[in-house]
C-alpha positions in Angstrom: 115.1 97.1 101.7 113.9 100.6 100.2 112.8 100.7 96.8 113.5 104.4 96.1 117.2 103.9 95.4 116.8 101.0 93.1 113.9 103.1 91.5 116.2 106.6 91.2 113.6 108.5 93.9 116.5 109.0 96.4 119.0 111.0 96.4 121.1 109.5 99.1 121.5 112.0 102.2 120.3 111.8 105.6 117.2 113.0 106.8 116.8 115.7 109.2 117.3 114.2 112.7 113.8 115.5 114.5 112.1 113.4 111.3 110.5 109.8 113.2 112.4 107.2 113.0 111.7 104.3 109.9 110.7 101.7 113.0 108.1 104.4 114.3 106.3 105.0 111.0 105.9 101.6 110.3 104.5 100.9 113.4 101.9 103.5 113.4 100.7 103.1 109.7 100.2 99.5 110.4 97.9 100.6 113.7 96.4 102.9 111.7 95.4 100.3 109.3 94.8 97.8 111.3 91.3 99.1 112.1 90.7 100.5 108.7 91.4 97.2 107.6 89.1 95.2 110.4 86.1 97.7 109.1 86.8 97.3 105.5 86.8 94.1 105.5 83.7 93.5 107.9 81.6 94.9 105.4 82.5 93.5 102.4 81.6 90.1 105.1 78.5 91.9 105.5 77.9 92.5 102.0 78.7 89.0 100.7 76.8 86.9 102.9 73.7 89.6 103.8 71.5 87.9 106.1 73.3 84.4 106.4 76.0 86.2 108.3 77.1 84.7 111.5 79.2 86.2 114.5 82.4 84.0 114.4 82.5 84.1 110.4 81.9 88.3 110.9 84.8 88.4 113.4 86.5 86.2 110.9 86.6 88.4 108.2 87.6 91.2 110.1 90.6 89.6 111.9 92.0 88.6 108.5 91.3 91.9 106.8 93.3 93.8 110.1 96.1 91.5 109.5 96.1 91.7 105.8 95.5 95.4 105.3 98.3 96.3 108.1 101.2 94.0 107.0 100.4 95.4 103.5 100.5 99.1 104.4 103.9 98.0 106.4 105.4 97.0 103.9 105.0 99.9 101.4 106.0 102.2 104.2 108.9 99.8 104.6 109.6 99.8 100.6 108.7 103.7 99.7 109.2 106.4 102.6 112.4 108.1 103.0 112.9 107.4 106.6 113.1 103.4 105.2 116.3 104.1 103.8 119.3 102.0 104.6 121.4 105.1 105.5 118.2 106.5 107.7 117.9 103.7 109.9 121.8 103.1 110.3 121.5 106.9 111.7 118.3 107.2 113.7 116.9 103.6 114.2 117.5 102.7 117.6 118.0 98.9 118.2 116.9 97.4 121.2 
């Protein structure tokens, strides 16, 4: 599913083997983001409805911007890191 072949960024070899695995990375950037994403998009709640804001529409806003902002960031890891690379996770991806 990597874009970097298709795009002529890869060159096709393996990575070294103490690199983390594609499954790892993803999973950390998207609970990385998923709070950066919760606080993002509580503010911009905040900003948008000032004083008429509410606690379920607040909690609202930031349960959609953590779910949002972290399949997003996912799914570029996903399409644009070297580990993502069909040849990477064949090697060092283990399945459960």
């Amino acid at each position: 599913m990597a874009l970097r072949r298709l795009l002529g960024w890869s060159d096709g070899e393996l990575m070294r083997s103490d690199a983390k695995p594609c499954s790892r990375l993803m999973r950390q950037t998207a609970g990385i983001f998923t709070v950066g994403g919760a606080l993002g998009f509580w503010v911009l709640c905040r900003l948008h409805y000032g004083p008429r804001i509410t606690i379920p529409r607040s909690l609202r806003w930031a349960a959609c911007g953590a779910v949002s902002v972290s399949s997003t960031s996912a799914l570029l890891v996903r399409l644009f890191s070297p580990e993502c690379e069909p040849q990477n996770i064949a090697a060092y991806d283990k399945r459960k």
